[in-house]
TIVO-2410 file (N, C-alpha, C; in nm, 3 decimals):
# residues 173
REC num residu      c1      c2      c3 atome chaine
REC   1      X   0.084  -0.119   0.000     N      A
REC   1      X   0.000   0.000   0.000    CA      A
REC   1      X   0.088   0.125   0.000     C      A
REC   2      X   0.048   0.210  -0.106     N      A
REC   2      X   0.134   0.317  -0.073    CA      A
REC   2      X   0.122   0.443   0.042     C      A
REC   3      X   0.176   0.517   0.069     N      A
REC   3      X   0.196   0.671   0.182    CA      A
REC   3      X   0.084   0.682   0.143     C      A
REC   4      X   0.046   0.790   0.235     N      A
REC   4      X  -0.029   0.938   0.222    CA      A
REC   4      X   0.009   1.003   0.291     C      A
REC   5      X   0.061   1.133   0.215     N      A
REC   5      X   0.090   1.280   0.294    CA      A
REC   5      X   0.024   1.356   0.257     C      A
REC   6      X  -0.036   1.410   0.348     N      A
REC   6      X  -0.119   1.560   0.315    CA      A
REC   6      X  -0.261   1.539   0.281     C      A
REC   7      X  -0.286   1.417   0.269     N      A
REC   7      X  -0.390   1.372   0.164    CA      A
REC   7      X  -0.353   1.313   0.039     C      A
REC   8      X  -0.223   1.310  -0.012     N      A
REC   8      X  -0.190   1.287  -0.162    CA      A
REC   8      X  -0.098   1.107  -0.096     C      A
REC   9      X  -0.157   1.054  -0.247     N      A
REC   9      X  -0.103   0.929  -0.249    CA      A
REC   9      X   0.004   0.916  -0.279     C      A
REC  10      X   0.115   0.885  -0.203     N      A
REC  10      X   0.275   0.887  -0.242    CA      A
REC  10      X   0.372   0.728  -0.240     C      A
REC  11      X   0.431   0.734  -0.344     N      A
REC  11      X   0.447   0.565  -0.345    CA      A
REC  11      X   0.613   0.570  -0.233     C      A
REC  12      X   0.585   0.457  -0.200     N      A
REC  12      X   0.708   0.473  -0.075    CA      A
REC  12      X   0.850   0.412  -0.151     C      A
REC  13      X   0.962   0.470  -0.122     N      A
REC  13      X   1.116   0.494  -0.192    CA      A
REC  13      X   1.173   0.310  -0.196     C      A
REC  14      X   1.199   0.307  -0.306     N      A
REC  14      X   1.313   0.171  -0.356    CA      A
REC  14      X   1.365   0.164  -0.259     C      A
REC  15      X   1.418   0.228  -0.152     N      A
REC  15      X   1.516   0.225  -0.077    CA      A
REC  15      X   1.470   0.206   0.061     C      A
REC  16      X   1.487   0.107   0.135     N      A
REC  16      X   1.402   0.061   0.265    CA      A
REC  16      X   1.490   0.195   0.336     C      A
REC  17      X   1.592   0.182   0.334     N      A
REC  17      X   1.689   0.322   0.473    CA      A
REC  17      X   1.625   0.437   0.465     C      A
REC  18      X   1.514   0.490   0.377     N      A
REC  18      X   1.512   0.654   0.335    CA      A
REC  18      X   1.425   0.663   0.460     C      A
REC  19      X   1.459   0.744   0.518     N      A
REC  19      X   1.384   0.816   0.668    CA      A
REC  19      X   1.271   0.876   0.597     C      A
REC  20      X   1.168   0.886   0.674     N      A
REC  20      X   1.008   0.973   0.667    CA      A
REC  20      X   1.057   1.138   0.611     C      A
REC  21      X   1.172   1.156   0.734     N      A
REC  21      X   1.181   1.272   0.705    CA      A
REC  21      X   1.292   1.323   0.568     C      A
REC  22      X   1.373   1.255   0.499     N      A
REC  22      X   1.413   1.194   0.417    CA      A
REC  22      X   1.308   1.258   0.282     C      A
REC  23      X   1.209   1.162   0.263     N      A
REC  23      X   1.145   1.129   0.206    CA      A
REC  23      X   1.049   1.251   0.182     C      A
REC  24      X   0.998   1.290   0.271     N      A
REC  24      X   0.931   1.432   0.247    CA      A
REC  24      X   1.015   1.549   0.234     C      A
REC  25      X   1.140   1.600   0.300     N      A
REC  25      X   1.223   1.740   0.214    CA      A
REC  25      X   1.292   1.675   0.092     C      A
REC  26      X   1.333   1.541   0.085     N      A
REC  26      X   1.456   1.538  -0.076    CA      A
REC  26      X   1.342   1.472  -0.150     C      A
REC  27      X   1.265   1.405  -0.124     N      A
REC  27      X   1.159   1.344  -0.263    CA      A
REC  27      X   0.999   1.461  -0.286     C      A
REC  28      X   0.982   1.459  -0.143     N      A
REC  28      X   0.847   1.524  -0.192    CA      A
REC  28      X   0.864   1.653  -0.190     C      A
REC  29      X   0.930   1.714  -0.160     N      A
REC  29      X   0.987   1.881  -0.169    CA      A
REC  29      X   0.894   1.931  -0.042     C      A
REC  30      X   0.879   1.895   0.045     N      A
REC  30      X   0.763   2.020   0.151    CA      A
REC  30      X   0.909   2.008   0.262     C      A
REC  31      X   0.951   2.141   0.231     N      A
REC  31      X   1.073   2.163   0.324    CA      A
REC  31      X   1.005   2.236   0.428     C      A
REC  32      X   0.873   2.236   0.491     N      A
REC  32      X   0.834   2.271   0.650    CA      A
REC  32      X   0.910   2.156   0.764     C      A
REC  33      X   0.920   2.045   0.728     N      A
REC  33      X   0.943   1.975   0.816    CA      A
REC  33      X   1.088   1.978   0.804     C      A
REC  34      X   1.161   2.000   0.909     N      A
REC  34      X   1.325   2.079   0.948    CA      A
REC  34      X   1.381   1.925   0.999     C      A
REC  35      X   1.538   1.967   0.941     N      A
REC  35      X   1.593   1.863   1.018    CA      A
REC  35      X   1.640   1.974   1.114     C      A
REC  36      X   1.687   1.910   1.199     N      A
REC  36      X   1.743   1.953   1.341    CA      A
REC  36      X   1.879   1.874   1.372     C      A
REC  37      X   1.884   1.759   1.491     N      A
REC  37      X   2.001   1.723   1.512    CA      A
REC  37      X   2.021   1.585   1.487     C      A
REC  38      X   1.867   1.558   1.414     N      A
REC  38      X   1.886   1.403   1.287    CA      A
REC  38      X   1.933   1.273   1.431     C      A
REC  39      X   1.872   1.291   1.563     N      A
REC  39      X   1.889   1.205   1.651    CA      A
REC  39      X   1.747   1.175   1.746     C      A
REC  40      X   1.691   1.270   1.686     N      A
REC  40      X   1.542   1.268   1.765    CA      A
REC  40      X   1.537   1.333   1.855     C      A
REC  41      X   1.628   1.437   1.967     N      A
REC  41      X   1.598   1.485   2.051    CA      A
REC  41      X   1.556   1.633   2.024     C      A
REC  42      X   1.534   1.654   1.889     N      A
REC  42      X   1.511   1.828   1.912    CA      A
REC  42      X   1.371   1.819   1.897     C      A
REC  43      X   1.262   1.734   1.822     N      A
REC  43      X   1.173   1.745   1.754    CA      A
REC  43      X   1.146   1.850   1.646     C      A
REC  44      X   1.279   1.910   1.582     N      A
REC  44      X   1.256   2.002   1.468    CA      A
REC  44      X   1.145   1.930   1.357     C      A
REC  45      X   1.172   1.760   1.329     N      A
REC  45      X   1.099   1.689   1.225    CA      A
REC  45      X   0.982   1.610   1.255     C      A
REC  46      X   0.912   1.678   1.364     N      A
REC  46      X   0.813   1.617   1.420    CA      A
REC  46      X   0.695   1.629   1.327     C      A
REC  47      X   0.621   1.540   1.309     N      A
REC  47      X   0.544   1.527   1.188    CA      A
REC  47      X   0.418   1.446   1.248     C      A
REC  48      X   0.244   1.422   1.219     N      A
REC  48      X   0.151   1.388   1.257    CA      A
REC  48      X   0.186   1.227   1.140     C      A
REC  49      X   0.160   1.105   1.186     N      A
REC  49      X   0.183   0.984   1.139    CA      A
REC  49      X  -0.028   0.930   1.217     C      A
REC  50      X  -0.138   0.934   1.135     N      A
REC  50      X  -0.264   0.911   1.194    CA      A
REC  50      X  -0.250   0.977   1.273     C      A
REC  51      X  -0.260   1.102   1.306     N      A
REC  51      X  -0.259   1.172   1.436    CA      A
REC  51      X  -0.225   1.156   1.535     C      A
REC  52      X  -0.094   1.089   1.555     N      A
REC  52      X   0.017   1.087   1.627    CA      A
REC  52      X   0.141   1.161   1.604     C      A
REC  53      X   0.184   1.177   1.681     N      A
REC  53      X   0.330   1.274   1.688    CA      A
REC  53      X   0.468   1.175   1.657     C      A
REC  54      X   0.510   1.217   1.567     N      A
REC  54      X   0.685   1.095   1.566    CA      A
REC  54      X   0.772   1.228   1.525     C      A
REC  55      X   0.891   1.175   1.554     N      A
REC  55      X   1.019   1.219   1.509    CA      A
REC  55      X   1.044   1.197   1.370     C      A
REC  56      X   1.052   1.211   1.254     N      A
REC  56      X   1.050   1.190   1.118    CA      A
REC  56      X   1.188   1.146   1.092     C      A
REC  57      X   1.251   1.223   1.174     N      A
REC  57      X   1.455   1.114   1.126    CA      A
REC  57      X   1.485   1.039   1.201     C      A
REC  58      X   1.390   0.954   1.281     N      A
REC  58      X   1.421   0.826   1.323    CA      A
REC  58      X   1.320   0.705   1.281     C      A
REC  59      X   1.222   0.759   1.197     N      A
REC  59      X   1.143   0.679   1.151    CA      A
REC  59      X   1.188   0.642   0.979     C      A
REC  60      X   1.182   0.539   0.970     N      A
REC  60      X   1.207   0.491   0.798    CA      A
REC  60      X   1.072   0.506   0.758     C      A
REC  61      X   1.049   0.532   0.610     N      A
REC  61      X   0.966   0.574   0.549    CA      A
REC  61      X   0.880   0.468   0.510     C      A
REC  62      X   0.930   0.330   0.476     N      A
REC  62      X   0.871   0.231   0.451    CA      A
REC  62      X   0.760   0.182   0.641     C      A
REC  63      X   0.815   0.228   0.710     N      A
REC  63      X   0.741   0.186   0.828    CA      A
REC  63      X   0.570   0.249   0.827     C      A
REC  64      X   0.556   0.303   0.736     N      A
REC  64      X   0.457   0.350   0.742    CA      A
REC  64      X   0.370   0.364   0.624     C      A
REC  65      X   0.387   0.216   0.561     N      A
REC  65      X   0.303   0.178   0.451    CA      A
REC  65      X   0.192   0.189   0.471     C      A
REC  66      X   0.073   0.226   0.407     N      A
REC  66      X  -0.065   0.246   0.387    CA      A
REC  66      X  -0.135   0.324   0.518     C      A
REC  67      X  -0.002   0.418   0.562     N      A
REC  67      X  -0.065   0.555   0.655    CA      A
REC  67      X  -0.066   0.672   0.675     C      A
REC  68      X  -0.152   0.741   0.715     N      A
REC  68      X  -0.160   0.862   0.670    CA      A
REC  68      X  -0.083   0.989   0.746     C      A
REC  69      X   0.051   1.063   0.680     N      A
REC  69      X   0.131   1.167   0.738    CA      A
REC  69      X   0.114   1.276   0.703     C      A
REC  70      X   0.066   1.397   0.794     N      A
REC  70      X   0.048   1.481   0.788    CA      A
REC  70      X   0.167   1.564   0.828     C      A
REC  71      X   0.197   1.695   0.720     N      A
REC  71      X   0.309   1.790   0.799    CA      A
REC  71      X   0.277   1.904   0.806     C      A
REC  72      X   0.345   1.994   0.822     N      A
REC  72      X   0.301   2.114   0.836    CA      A
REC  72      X   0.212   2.192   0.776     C      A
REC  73      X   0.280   2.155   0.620     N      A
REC  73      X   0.187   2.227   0.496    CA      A
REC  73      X   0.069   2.118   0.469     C      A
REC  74      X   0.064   2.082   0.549     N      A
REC  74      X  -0.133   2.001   0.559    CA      A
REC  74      X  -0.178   2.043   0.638     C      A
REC  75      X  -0.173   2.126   0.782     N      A
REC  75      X  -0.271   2.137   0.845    CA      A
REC  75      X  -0.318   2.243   0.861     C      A
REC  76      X  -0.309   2.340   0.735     N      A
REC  76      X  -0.433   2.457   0.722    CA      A
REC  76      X  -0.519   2.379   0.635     C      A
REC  77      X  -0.643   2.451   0.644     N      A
REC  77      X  -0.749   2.449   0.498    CA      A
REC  77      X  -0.760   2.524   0.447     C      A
REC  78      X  -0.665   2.499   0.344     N      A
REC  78      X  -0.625   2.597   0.249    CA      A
REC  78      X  -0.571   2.727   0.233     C      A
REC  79      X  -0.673   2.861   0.259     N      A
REC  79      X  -0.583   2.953   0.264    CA      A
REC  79      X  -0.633   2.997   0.422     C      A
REC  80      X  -0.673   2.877   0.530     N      A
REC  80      X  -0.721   2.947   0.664    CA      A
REC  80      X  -0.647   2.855   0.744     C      A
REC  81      X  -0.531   2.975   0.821     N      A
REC  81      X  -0.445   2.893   0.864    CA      A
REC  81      X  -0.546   2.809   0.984     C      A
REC  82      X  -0.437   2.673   1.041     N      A
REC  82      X  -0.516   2.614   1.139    CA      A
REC  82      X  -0.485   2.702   1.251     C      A
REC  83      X  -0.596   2.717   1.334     N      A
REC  83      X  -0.600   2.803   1.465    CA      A
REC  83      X  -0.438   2.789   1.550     C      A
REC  84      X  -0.396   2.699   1.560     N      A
REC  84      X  -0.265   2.709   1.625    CA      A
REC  84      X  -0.160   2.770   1.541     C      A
REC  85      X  -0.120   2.792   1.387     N      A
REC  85      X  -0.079   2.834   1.370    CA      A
REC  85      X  -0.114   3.020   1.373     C      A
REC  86      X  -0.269   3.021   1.384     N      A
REC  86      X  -0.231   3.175   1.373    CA      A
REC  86      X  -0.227   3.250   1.548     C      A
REC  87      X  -0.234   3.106   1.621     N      A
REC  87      X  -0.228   3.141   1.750    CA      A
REC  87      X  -0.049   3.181   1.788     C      A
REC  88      X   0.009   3.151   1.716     N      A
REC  88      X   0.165   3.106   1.698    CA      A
REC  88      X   0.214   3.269   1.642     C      A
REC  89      X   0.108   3.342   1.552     N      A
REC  89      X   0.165   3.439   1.487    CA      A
REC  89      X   0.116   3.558   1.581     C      A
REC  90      X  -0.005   3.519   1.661     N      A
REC  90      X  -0.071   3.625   1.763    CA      A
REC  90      X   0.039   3.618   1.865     C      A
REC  91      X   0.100   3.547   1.949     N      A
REC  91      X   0.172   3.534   2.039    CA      A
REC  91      X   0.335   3.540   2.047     C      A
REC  92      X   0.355   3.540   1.909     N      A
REC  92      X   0.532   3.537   1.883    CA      A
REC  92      X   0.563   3.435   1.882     C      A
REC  93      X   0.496   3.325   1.903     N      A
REC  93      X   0.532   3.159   1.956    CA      A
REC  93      X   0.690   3.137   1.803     C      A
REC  94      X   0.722   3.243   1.759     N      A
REC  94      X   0.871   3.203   1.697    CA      A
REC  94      X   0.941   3.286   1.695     C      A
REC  95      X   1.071   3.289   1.640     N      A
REC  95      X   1.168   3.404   1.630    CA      A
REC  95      X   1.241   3.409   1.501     C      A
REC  96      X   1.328   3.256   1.493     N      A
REC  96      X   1.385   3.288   1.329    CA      A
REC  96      X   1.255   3.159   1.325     C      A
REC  97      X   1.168   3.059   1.362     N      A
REC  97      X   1.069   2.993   1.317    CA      A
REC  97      X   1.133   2.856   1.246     C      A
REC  98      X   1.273   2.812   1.272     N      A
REC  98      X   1.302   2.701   1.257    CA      A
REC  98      X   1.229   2.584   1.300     C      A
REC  99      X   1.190   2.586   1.414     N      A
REC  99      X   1.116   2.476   1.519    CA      A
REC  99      X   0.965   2.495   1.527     C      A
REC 100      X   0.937   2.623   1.458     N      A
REC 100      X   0.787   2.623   1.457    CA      A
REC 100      X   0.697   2.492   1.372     C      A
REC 101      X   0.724   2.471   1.297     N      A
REC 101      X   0.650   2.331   1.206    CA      A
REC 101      X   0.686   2.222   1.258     C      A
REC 102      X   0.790   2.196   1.373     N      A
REC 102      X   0.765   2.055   1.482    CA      A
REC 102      X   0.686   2.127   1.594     C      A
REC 103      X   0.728   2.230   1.638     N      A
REC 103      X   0.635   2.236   1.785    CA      A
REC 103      X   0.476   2.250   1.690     C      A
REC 104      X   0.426   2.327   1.618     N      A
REC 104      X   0.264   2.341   1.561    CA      A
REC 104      X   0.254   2.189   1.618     C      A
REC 105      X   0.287   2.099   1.487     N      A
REC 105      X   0.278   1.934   1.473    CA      A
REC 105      X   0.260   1.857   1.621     C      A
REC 106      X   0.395   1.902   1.681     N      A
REC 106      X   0.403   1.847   1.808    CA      A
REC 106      X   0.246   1.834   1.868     C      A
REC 107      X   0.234   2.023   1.908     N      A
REC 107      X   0.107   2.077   1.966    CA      A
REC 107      X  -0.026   1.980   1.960     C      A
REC 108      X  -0.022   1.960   1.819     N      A
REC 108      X  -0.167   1.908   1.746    CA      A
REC 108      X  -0.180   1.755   1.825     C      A
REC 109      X  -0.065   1.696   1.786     N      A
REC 109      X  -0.060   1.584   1.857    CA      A
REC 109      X  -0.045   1.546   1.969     C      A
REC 110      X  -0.023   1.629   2.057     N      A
REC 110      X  -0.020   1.666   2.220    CA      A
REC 110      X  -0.207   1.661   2.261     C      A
REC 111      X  -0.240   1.786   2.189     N      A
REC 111      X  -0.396   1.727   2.244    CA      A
REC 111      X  -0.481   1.643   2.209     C      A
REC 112      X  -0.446   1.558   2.090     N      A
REC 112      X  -0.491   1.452   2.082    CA      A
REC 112      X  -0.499   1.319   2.186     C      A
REC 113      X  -0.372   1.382   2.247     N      A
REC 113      X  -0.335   1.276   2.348    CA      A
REC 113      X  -0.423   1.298   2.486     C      A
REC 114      X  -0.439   1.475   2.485     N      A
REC 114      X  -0.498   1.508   2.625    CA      A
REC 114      X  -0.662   1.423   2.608     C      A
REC 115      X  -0.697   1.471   2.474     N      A
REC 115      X  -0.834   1.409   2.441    CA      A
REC 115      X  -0.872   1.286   2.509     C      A
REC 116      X  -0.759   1.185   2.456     N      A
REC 116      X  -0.746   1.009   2.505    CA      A
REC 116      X  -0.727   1.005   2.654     C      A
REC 117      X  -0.715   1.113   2.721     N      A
REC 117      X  -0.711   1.111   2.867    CA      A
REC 117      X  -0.555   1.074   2.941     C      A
REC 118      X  -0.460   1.052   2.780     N      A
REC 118      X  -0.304   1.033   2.802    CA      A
REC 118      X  -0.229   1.077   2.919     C      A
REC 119      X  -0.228   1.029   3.045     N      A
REC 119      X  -0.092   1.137   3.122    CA      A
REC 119      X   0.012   1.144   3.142     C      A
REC 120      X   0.076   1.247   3.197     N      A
REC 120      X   0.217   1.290   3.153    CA      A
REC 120      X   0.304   1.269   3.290     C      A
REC 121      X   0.449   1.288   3.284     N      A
REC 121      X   0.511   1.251   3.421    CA      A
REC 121      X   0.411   1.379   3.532     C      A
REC 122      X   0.391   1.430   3.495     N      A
REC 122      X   0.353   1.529   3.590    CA      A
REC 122      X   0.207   1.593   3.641     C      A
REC 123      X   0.169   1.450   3.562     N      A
REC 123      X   0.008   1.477   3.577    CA      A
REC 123      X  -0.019   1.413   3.739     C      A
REC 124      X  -0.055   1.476   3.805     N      A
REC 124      X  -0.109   1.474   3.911    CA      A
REC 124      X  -0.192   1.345   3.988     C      A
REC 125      X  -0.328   1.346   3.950     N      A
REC 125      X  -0.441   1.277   3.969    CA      A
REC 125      X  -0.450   1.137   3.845     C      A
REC 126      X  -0.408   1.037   3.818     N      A
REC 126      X  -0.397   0.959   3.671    CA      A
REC 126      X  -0.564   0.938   3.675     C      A
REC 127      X  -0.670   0.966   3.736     N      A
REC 127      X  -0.765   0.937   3.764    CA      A
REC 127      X  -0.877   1.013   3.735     C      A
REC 128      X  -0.818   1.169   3.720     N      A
REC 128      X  -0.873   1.303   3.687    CA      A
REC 128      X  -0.888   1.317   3.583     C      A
REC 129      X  -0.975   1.414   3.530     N      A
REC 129      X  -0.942   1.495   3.338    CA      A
REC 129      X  -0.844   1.554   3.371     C      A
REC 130      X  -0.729   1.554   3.276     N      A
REC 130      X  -0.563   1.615   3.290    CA      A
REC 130      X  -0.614   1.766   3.224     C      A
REC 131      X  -0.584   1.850   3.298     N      A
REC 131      X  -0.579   1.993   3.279    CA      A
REC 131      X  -0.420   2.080   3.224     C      A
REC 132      X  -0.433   2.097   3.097     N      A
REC 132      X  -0.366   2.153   3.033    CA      A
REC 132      X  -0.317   2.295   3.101     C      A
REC 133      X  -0.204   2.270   3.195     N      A
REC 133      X  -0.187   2.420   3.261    CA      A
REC 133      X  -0.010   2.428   3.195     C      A
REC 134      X   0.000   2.523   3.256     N      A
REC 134      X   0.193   2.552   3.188    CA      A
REC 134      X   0.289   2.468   3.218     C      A
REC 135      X   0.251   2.394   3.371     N      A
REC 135      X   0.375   2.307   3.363    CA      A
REC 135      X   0.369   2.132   3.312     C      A
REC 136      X   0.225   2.103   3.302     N      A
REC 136      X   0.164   2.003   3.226    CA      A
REC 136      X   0.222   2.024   3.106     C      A
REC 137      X   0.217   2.115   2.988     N      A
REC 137      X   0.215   2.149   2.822    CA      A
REC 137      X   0.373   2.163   2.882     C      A
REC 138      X   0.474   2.248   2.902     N      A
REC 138      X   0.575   2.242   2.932    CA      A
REC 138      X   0.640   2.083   2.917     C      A
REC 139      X   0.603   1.993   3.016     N      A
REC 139      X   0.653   1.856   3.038    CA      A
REC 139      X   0.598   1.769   2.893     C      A
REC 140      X   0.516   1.798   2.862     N      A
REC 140      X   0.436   1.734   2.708    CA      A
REC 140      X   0.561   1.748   2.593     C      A
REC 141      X   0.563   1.875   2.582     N      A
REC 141      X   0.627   1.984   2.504    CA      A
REC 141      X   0.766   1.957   2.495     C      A
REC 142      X   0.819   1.885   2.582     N      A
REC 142      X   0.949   1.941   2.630    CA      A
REC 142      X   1.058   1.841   2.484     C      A
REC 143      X   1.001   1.715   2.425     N      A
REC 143      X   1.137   1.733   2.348    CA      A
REC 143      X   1.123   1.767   2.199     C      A
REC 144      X   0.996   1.892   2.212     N      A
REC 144      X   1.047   2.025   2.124    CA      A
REC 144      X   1.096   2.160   2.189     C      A
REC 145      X   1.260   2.132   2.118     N      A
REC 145      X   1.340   2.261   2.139    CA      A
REC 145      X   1.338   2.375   2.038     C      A
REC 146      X   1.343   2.504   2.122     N      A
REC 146      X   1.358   2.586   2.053    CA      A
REC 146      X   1.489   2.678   2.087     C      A
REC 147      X   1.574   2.701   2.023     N      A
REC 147      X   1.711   2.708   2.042    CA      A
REC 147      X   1.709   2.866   2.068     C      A
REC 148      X   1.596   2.971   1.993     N      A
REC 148      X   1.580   3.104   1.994    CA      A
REC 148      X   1.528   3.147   2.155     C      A
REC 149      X   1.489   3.075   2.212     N      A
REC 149      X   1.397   3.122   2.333    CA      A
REC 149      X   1.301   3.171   2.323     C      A
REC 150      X   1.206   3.152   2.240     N      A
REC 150      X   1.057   3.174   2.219    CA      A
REC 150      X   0.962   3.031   2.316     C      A
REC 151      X   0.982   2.999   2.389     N      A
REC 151      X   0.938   2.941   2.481    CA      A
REC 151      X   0.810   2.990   2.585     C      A
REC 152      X   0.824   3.115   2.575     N      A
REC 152      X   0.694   3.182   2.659    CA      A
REC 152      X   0.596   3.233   2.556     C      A
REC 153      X   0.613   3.257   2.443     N      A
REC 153      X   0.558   3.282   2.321    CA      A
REC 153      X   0.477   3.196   2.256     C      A
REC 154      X   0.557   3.042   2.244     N      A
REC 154      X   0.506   2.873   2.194    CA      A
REC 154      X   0.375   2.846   2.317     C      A
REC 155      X   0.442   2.893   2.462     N      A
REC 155      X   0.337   2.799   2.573    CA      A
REC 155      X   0.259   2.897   2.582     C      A
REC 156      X   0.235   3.062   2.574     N      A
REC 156      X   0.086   3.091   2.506    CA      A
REC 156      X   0.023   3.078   2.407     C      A
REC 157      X   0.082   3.093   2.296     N      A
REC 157      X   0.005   3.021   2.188    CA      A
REC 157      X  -0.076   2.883   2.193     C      A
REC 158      X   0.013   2.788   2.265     N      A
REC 158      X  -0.049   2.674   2.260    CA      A
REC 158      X  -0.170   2.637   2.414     C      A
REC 159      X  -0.182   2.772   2.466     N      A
REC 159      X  -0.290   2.720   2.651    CA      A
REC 159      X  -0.390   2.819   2.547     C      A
REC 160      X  -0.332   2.940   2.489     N      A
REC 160      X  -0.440   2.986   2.424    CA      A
REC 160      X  -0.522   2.854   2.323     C      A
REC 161      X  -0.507   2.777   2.206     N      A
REC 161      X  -0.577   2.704   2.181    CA      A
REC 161      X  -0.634   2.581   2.207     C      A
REC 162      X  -0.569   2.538   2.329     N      A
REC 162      X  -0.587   2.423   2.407    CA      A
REC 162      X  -0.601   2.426   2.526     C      A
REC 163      X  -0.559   2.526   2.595     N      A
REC 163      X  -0.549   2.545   2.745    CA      A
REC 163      X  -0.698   2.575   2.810     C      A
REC 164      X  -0.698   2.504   2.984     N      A
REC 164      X  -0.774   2.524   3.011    CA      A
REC 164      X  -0.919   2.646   2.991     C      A
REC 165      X  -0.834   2.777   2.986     N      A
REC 165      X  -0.954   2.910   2.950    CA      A
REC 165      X  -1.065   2.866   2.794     C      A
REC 166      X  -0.953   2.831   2.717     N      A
REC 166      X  -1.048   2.770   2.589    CA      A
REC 166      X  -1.142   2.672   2.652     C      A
REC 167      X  -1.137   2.576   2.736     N      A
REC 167      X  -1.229   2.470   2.779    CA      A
REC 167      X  -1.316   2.539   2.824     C      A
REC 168      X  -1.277   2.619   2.928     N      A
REC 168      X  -1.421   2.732   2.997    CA      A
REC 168      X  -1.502   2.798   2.890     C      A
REC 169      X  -1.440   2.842   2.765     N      A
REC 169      X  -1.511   2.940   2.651    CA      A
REC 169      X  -1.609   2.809   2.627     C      A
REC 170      X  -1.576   2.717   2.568     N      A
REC 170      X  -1.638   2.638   2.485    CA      A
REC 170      X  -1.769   2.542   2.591     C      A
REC 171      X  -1.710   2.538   2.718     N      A
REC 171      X  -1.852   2.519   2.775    CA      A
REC 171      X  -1.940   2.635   2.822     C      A
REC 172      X  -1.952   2.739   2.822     N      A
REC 172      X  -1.991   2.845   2.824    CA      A
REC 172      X  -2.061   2.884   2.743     C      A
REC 173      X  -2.008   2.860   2.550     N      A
REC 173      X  -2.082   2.844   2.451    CA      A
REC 173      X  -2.219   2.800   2.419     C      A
***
């Protein structure tokens, strides 16, 4: 079965070694997804794999026959960015914006996890709804680096679209 990125059907490389992330900047050209330190600890190439979060240069490309990868330049519709990214441009959440298209990615896939009721070393109660506060998203967050120090910039952007106050808006609604 072949890839899907973005939505588009992509046939996966002759070459079993070609990394995910590989595979999307030198074959498919969407240079949003950054290499970084090509060891997995920065999450510069963090990429949505079914709406999960992976590291893209530690994953081979063939590992992910007949599933669906989303990167950066997939998760607007079209010309409306997705809310975290323009939460990202309201808040400064970058500086030179190297790490912005793993932390967005990261983000997305972070509350997917809160959704599943996922907890984190620092979740409190394993028994509770996990409340998205700064040092929760912080510990989530943490192996996307940002080398600029936009760190207080990224963790409002991201409580603004996920963080508890949004939960209060939306039951309030």
């Amino acid at each position: 079965m072949p890839l899907t990125v973005n939505g588009a059907t992509v046939p996966l490389p002759d070459d079993p070694r070609v990394s995910l992330l590989d595979l999307l900047r030198d074959t498919l050209h969407l240079s949003g997804t950054k290499i970084g330190c090509n060891q997995g600890a920065c999450g510069a190439c963090t990429v949505l794999v079914d709406g999960e979060r992976i590291v893209s240069c530690l994953a081979l490309a063939v590992q992910y026959d007949g599933r669906a990868v989303t990167t950066i330049e997939g998760i607007a519709d079209g010309e409306t960015l997705h809310p975290l990214q323009a939460a990202f441009i309201e808040h400064d959440g970058f500086q030179c914006g190297y790490c912005t298209p793993g932390q967005i990615c990261s983000a997305i896939g972070m509350a997917a996890e809160l959704e599943r009721g996922m907890p984190s070393h620092v979740t409190g109660d394993l028994a509770a709804t996990v409340v998205l506060d700064a040092d929760e998203l912080r510990e989530r967050m943490s192996g996307n680096l940002c080398r600029c120090g936009a760190h207080n910039g990224i963790v409002a952007a991201i409580l603004d679209v996920y963080g508890p106050a949004r939960v209060d808006q939306e039951v309030a609604a």
